[in-house]
C-alpha positions in Angstrom: -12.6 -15.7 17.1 -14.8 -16.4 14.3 -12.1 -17.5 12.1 -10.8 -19.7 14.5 -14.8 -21.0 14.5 -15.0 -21.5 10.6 -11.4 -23.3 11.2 -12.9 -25.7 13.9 -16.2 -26.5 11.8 -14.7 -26.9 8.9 -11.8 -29.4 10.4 -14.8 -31.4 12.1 -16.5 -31.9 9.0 -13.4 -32.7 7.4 -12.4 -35.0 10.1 -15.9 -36.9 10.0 -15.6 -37.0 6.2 -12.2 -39.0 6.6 -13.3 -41.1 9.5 -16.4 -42.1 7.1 -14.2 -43.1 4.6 -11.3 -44.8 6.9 -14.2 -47.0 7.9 -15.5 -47.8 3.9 -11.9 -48.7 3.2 -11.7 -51.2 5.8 -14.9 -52.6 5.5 -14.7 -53.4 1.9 -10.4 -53.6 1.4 -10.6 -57.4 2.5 -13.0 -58.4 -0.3 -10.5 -57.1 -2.9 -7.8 -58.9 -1.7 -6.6 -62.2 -3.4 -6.0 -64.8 -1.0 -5.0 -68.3 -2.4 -6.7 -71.5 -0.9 -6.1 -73.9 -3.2 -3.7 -76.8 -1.7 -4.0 -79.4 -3.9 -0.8 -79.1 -5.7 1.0 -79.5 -2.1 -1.3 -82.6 -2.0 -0.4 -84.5 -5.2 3.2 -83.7 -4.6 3.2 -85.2 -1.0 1.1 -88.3 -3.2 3.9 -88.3 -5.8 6.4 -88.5 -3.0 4.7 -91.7 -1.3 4.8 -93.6 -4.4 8.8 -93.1 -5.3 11.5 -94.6 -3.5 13.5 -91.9 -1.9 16.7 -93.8 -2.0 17.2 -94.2 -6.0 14.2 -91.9 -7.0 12.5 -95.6 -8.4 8.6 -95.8 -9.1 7.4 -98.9 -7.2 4.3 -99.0 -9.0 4.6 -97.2 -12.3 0.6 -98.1 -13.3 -0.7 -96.7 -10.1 1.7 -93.5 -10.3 0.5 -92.9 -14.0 -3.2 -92.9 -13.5 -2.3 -90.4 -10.7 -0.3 -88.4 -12.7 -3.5 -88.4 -15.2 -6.3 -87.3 -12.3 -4.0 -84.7 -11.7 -3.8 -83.5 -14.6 -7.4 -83.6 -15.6 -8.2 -81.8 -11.8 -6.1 -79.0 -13.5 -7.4 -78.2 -16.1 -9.2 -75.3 -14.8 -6.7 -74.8 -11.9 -4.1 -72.4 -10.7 -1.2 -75.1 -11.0 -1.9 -76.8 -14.5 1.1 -79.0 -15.1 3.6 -78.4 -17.5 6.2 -81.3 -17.1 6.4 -84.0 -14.5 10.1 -85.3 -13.6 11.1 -87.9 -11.1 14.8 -87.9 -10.7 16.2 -87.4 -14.1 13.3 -89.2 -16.2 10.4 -86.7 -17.4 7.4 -89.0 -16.5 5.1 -86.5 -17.8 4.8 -83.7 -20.8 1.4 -82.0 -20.8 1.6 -78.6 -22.3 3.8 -76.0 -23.6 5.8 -73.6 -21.8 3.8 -70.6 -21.2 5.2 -67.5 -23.5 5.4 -65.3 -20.0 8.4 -66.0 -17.4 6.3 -64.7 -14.5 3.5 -67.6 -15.1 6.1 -70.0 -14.8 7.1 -72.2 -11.5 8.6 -74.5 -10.5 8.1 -76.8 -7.4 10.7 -79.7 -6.3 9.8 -82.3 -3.2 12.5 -85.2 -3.3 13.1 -86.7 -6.1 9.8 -84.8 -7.4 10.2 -81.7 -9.6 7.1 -80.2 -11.7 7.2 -77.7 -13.8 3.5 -75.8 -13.6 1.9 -73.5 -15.3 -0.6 -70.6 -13.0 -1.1 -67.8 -15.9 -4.5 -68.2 -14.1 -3.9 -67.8 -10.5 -1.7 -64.4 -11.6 -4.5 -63.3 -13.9 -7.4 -63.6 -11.2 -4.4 -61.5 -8.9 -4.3 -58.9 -11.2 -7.9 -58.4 -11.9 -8.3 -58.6 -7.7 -5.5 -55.6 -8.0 -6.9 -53.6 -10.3 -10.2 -53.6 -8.7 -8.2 -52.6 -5.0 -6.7 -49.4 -7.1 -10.0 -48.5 -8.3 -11.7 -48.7 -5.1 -8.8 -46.3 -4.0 -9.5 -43.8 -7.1 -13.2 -44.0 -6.4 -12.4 -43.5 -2.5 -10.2 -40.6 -3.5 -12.6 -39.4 -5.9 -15.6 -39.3 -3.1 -13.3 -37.7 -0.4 -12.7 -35.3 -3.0 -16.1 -34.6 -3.5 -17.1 -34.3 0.5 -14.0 -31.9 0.7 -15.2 -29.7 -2.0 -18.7 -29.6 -1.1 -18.2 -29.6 2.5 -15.4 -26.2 1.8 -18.1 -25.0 -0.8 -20.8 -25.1 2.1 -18.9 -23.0 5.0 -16.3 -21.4 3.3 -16.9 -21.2 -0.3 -20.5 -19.6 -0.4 -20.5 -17.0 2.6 -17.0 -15.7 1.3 -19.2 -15.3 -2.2 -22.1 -13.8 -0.3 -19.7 -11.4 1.0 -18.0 -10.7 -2.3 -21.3 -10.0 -4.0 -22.3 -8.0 -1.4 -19.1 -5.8 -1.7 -19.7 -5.5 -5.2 -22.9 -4.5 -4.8 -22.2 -1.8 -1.8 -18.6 -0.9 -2.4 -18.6 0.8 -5.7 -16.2 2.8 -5.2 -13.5 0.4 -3.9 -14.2 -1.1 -7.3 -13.7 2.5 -9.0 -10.1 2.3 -6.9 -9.5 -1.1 -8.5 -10.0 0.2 -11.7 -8.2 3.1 -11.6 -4.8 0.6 -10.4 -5.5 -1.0 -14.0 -8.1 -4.0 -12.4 -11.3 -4.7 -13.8 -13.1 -6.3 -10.8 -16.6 -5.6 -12.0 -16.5 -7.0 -15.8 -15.7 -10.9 -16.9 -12.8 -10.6 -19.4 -14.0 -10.5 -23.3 -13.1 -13.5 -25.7 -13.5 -12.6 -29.3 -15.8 -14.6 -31.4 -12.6 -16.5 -33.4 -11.2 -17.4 -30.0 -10.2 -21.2 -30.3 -13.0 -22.7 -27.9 -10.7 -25.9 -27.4 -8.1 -24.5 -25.9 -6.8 -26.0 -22.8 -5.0 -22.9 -21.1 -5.6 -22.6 -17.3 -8.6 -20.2 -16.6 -7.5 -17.5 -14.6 -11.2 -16.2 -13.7 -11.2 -17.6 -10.5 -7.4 -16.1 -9.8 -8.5 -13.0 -10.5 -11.9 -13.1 -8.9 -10.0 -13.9 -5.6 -7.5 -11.8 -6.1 -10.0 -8.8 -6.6 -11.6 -9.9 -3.5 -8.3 -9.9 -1.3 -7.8 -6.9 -2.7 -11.4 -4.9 -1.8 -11.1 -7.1 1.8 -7.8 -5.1 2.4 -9.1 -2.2 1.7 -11.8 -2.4 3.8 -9.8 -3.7 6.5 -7.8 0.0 6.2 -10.4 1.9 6.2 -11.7 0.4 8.7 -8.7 1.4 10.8 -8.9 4.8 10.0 -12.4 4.8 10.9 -13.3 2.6 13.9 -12.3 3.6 17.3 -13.4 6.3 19.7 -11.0 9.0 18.7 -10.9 11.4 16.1 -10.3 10.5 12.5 -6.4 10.1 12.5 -5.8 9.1 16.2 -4.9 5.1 15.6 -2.1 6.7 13.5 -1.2 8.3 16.6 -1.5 5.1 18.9 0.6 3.0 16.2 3.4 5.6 16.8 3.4 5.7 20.7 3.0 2.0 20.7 6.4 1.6 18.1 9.3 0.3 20.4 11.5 1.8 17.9 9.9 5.6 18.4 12.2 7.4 21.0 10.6 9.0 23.9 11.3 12.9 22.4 9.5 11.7 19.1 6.5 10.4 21.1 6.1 13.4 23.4 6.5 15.4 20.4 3.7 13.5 18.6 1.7 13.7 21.7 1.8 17.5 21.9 1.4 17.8 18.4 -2.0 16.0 18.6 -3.0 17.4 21.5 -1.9 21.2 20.3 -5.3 22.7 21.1 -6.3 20.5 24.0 -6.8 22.8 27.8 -22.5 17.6 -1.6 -22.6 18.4 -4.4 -20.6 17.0 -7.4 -18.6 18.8 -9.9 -17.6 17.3 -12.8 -15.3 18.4 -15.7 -17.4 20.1 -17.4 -18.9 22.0 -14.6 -15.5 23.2 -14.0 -14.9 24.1 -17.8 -18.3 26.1 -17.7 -17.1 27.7 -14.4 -14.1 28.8 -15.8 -15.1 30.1 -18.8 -18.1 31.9 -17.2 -15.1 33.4 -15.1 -12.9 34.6 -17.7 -16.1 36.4 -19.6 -17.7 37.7 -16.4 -14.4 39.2 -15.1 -13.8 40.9 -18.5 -17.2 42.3 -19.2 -19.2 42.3 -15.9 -21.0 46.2 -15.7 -19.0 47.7 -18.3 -16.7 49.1 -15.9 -15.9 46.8 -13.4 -12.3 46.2 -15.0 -11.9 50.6 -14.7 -12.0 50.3 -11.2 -8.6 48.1 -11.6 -5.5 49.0 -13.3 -3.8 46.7 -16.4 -1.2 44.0 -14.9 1.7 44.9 -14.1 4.7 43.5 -16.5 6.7 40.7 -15.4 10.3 42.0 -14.5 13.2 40.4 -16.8 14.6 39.4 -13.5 12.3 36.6 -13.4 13.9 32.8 -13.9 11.4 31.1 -14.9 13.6 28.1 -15.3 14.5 28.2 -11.8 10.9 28.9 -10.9 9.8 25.7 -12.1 12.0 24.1 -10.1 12.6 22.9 -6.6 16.1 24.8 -6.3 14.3 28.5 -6.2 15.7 29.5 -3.3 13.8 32.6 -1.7 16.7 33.8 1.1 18.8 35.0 -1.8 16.2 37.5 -3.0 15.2 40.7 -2.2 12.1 41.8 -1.4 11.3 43.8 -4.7 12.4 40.7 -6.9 10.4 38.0 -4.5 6.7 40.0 -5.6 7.9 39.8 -9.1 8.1 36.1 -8.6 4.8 35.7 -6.9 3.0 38.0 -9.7 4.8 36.0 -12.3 3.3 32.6 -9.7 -0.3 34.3 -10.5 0.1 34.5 -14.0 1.6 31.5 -14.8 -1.6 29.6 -13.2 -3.6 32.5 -15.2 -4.7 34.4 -12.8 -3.9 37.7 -14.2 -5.9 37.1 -17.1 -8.7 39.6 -17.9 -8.2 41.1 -14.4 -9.4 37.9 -12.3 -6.7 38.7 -9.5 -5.6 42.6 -10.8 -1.9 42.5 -10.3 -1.8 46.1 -9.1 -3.7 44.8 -6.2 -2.1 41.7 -5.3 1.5 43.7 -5.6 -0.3 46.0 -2.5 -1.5 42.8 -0.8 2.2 41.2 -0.9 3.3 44.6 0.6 1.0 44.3 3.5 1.9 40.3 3.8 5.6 42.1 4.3 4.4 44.4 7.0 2.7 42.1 8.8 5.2 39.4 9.0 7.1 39.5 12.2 11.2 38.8 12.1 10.6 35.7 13.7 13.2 32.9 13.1 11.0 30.9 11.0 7.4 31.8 10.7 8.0 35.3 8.6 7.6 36.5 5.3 10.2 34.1 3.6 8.0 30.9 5.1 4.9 32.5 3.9 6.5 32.6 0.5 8.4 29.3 0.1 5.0 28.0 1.1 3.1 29.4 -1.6 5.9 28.7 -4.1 5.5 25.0 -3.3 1.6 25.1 -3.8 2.5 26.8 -7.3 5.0 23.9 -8.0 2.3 21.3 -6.9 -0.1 22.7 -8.9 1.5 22.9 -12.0 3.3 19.3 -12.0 -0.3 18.2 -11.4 -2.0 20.3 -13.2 -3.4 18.0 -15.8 -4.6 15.1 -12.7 -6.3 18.0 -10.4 -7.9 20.4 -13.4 -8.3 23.3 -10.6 -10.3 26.2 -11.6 -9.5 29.7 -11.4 -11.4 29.9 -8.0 -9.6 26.8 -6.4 -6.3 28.3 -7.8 -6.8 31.8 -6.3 -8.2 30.7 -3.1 -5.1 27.9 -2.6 -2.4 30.7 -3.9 -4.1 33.6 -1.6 -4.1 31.3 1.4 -0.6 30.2 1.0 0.3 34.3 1.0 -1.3 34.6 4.0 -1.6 31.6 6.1 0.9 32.8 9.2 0.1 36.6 8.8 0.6 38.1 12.3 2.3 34.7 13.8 3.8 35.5 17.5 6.5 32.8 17.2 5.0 30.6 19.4 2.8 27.9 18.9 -1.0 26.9 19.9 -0.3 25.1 22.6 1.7 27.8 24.3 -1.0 30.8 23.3 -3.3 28.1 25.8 -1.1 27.7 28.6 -0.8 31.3 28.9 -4.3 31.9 28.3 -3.1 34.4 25.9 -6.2 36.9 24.0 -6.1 35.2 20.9 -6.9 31.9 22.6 -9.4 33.9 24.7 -10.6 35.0 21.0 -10.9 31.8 19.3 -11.7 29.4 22.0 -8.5 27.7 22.4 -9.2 26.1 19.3 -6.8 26.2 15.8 -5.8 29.5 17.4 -3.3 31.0 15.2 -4.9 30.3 12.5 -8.2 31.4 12.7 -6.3 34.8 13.7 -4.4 34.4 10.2 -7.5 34.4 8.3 -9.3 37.4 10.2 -6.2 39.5 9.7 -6.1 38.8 6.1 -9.8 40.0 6.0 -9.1 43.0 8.0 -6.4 43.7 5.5 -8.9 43.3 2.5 -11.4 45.6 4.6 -8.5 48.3 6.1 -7.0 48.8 2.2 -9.2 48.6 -0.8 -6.2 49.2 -2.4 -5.2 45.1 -1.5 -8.8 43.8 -2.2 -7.6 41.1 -4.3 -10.9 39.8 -5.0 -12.4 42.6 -6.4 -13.3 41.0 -9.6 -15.5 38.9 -7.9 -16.5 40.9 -5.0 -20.5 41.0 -5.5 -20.9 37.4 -6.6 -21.7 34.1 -5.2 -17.8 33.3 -5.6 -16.4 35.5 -3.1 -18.2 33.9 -0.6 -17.1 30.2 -2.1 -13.3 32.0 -2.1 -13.8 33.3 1.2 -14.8 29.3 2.0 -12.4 27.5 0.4 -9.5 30.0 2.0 -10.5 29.5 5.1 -10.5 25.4 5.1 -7.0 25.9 3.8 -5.7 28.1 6.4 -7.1 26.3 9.5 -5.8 22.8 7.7 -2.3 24.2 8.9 -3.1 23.7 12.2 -0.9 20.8 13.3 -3.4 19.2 15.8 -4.9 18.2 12.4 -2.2 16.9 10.9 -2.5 13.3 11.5 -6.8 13.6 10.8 -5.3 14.7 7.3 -2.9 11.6 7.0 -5.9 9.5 7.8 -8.3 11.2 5.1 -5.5 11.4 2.3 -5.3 7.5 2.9 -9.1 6.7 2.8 -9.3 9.2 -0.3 -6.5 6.9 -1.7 -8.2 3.8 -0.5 -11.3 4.8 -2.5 -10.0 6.5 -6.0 -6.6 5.3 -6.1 -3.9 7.1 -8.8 -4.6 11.0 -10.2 -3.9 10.1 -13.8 -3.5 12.9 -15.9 -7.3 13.6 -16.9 -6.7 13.7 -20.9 -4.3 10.4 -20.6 -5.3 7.6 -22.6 -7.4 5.6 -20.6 -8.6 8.3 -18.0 -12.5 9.2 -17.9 -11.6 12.5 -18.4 -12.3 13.6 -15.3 -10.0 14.3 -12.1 -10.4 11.8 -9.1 -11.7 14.6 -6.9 -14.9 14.9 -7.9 -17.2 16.0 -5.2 -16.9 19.7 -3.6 -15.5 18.0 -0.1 -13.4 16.1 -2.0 -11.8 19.2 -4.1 -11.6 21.0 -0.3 -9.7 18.0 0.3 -7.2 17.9 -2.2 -6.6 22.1 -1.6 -6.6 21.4 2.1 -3.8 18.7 1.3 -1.8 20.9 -0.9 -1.8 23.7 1.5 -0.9 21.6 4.3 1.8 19.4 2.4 3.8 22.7 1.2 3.4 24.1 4.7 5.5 21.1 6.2 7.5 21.0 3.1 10.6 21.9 4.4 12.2 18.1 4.4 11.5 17.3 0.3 13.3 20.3 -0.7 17.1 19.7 -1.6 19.3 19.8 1.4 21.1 23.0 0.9 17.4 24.7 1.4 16.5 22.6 4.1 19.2 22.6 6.5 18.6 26.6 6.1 15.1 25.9 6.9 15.9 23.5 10.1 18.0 26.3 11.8 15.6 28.7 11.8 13.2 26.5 13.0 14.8 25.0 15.8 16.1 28.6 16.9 12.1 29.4 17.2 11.5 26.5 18.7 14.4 27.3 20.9 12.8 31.0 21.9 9.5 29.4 23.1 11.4 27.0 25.2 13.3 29.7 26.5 10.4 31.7 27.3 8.2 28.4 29.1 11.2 27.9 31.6 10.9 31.6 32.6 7.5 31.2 32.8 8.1 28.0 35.3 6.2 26.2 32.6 7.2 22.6 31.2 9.1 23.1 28.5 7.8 21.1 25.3 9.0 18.4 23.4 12.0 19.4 21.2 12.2 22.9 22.5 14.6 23.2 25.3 18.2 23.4 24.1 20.1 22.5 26.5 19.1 18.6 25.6 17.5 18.6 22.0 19.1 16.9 18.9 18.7 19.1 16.2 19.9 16.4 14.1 17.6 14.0 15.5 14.6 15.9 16.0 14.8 16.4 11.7 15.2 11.8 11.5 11.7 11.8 13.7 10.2 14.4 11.9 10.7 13.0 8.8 9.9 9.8 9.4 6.6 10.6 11.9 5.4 13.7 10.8 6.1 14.6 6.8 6.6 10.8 5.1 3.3 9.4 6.2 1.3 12.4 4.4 3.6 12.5 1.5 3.7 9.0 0.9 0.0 8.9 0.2 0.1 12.2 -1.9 2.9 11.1 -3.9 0.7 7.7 -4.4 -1.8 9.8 -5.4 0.3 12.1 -7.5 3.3 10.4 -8.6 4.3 13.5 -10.4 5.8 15.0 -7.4 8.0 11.6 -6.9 10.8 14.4 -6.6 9.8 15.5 -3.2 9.9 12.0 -2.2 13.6 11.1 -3.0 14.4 14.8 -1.6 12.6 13.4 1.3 15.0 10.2 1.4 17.8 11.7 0.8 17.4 14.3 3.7 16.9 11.6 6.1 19.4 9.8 5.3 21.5 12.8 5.9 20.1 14.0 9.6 20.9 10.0 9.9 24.7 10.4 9.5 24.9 13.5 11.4 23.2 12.3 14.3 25.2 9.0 14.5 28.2 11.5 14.2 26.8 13.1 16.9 26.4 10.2 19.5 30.2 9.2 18.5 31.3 12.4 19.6 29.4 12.4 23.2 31.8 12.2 25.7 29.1 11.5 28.7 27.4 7.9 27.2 29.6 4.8 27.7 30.3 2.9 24.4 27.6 0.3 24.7 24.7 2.9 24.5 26.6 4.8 21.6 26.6 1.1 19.5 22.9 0.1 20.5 22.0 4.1 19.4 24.1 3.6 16.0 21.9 0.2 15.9 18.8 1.5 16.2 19.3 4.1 13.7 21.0 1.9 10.9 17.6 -0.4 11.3 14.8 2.4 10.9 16.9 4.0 8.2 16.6 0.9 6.4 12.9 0.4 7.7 12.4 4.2 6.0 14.1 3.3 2.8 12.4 0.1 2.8 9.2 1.9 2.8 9.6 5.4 0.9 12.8 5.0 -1.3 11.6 5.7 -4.8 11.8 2.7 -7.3 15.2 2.4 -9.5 17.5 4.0 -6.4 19.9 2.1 -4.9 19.1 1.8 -0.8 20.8 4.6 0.8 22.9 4.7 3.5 23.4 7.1 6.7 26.5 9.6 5.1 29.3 11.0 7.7 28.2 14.3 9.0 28.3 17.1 6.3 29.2 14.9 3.4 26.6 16.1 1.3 27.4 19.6 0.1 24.6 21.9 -1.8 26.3 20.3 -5.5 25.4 17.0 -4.1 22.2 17.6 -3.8 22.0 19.3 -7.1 23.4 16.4 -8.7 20.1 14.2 -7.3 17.8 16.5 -8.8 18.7 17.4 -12.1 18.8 14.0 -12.8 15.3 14.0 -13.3 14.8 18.0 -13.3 13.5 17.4 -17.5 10.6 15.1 -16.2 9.1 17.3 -13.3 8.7 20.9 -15.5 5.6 22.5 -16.1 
């Protein structure tokens, strides 16, 4: 409404501008216009006429046609029609002048046997001038309206949008930090050096930029805005975009819907606090008491079985190991990050941890000890490859790696929304909020408490830092709980919003300092980790995640199975009897896991990887699931083509949107056309530019 009011005022003043002008232009266009009045060369011809004798073009009275001739020449002088030549018949009865030199002063006028030849250089030069003076009256016209236009778009568009911009400038300093950080220098004019050639004539592009800046801070405000405003919680209008989407099936959006509704029934520190941190860490874990570090036995040595090379990749495939060589990986995980060094995490105690993760893992289809693992190899892998744009300390790196061990310890199989329904102890316990895991994060406790043996955090276990550990764990535990998920899409974007790119913090250019600066904004970015590697199934090459999607499905399958026996409503995507596997994977990928990683791979393009993993999987489930509807023998024909139709435009939609640059678009492959060496083939591609 109020732009259509600036457009109204500002097309009335305009319009009242033009009017005023209209008006000018007709008022004084008549006085610059030449119009001839001068008749007398019409008269002395007609006189000329009277005197000759029509018949044989004879003068009658040659005296009396002479001293004519003479008065009319003398009357011209200072005329429009001086004559040049006077012929009657054949005989020139009169030569005054010479020809003038241009053609177009020149005429000639013939009445009877009258022709003269006459000269009006003067009647086109007092034209001319009349002409010229129209054209500037026009320029001049057109100069004004130009002014009234500019002043009158200055007035009530021009200023307030200044107003505004200063204002942003002065209030929004850290959309203007974002801008920076994307390589734009809102808040400084460009420098000219001193030697600069002040005559140059090149277009300024100040004002470009200034308005482009502008557009640019407007838009962000305008997203942040949306994230925001609104009486939901902080990620519901992403929720209301996807039940509003025509092209979301019904199965996605009651999945989304139960998703979101799963539980329904600071200080700053900078680089160089972190450096102190960590050094203070490293000396007071070596040399705290005297013999703190007796209590705790030397590391262990990394087994020879251990590929690193595979390790620090996205192929490490943990279904092909045993048990015995999966805690050599995750000790060698520890020290890699430096953990192990100077007893900060003792190895002989996280070696009994990962034994009690083992035990306490149920055989569930999907949430047991090989999830718990590939999860917290996928926090190790997004920690190193962004290792230099995050600068985690040891604390945040121990708290994030002990989290991921433990984050489903104890899971029933069943999700939060069915421990509600059936008003089952733990949701008694924890008040039918984030149920599971607040029950993750006391059993990891009890563990700690029930075998001193385990008590991974010994080193630090009567300082201030067990108690930020114990913090920082517990935010990353409970940020698994799905019902948050879409919260944490909406705070990733703001964050993104606000700082923009994690440039490597020693790369020319950078301020030396990581983009998450304050202590909410490091939870943040550990919450995120945890929480991407938790739903990182879909970015891992295909031969890991269609092993992955089985398992998962199957448990979704069990809980189904176990709400119809209950005489419960079966959820979204868990009864199979009527559930696409195939396309339950194309709407979780596109609803659930690309909106969260494409902002974290915007904010860390180092793990572009996962992203083209990510496309490439959907493009996959694609094919498989327009195999599918081919192959169903109880839809008629038209609803199998409008299905295929559908598919073929959000896969191009999805590409559109997530495809990593310098890829070619891809398109939906037949049903198991891409085999484990496929995939392979996409990653090693680029396997050089994602190590450690």
């Amino acid at each position: 409404k109020e732009s259509s009011k600036i457009g109204s005022t500002l097309s009335e003043s305009i319009s009242k501008e033009v009017a005023a002008l209209v008006m000018i232009a007709i008022l004084v266009a008549p006085l610059l216009a030449f119009d001839e009045v001068d008749q007398s060369l019409s008269v002395y011809m007609d006189t000329f006429q009277l005197m000759v004798n029509p018949s044989d073009c004879s003068i009658a009275d040659r005296a009396a046609f002479d001293r004519q001739v003479v008065a009319y020449n003398e009357y011209m002088e200072d005329g429009y029609y001086k004559p040049v030549t006077l012929s009657v018949g054949i005989d020139v009865v009169g030569d005054f002048r010479k020809l003038p030199n241009r053609k177009d002063d020149i005429s000639r006028v013939e009445e009877g046997c009258i022709e003269m030849v006459v000269d009006i250089g003067k009647k086109n030069e007092e034209s001319a001038f009349f002409n010229i003076g129209l054209v500037m009256f026009v320029i001049i016209l057109l100069l004004l309206f130009s002014m009234l236009l500019n002043a009158t778009v200055t007035r009530l568009v021009v200023n307030p949008l200044e107003r505004m911009f200063n204002s942003i400038q002065t209030n929004a300093k850290q959309m203007f930090e974002a801008l920076g950080s994307m390589g734009i220098d809102p808040m400084e004019k460009e420098k000219k050096d001193d030697d600069e050639d002040e005559g140059d004539d090149g277009p300024d592009e100040d004002e470009e930029d200034e308005l482009a800046n502008m557009e640019a801070v407007v838009l962000k405000m305008s997203k942040l805005v949306a994230h925001v405003s609104g009486s939901g919680a902080q990620g519901s209008h992403i929720v209301d975009t996807l039940l509003d989407d025509n092209t979301v099936d019904d199965t996605a959006k009651d999945y989304i819907r139960n998703m979101a509704d799963a539980n329904a029934g600071s200080k700053s520190m900078n680089k160089v606090d972190r450096e102190q941190l960590s050094r203070r860490l490293t000396k007071t874990y070596a040399d705290q008491n005297g013999n703190m570090l007796n209590q705790v036995a030397a590391p262990a040595q990394i087994s020879k079985n251990v590929d690193f090379d595979l390790l620090d990749s996205y192929e490490w495939n943990v279904f092909v190991l045993p048990d015995e060589e999966i805690f050599q990986y995750i000790i060698a995980m520890f020290d890699q990050l430096g953990l192990l060094e100077g007893g900060f995490v003792p190895a002989p105690q996280l070696m009994e941890l990962l034994k009690h993760v083992r035990a306490e893992m149920p055989e569930n289809p999907y949430h047991n000890f090989h999830h718990v693992i590939d999860v917290t190899h996928t926090v190790y892998r997004m920690i190193c490859l962004t290792n230099m744009a995050t600068d985690m300390t040891k604390l945040e790196k121990m708290s994030i790696m002990i989290g991921a061990l433990c984050h489903d310890l104890g899971h029933p199989g069943s999700n939060n929304a069915f421990l509600v329904n059936t008003k089952h102890q733990l949701a008694t316990r924890y008040n039918d909020t984030s149920v599971l895991e607040n029950s993750h994060v006391s059993r990891l406790y009890s563990i700690i408490e029930e075998h001193p043996e385990a008590d991974v955090f010994i080193s630090i276990k009567d300082s201030q830092d067990w108690w930020e550990v114990r913090k920082m764990i517990i935010q990353c535990i409970l940020c698994t709980d799905m019902a948050k998920h879409f919260e944490m899409v909406s705070k990733i974007e703001v964050f993104h919003e606000l700082r923009g790119v994690a440039h490597d913090i020693d790369a020319p250019g950078s301020d030396g300092e990581s983009i998450f600066k304050t202590k909410e904004e490091r939870n943040l970015m550990l919450c995120l980790f945890m929480h991407a590697a938790d739903i990182s199934n879909p970015v891992k090459p295909l031969f890991l995640y269609e092993n992955w999607v089985g398992r998962v499905m199957e448990e979704f399958f069990r809980q189904g199975d176990m709400e119809k026996a209950k005489g419960m409503q079966i959820s979204p995507m868990m009864d199979r009897t009527i559930t696409s596997t195939n396309l339950s994977q194309v709407n979780f990928i596109e609803f659930v896991v690309a909106p969260l990683y494409a902002t974290t791979i915007k904010i860390f393009p180092q793990l572009y990887q996962m992203e083209a993993n990510l496309c490439s999987n959907r493009a996959e489930y694609g094919g498989r699931y327009v195999s599918e509807v081919q192959q169903m023998t109880n839809k008629d024909a038209a609803w199998k083509e409008e299905e295929c139709s559908k598919l073929e435009k959000r896969l191009s939609a999805f590409n559109t949107k997530h495809l990593p640059l310098g890829q070619m678009p891809m398109k939906a492959p037949r049903a198991s056309t891409m085999t484990r060496s496929t995939v392979a083939d996409l990653s090693h591609s680029k396997k050089s530019a994602i190590r450690k």
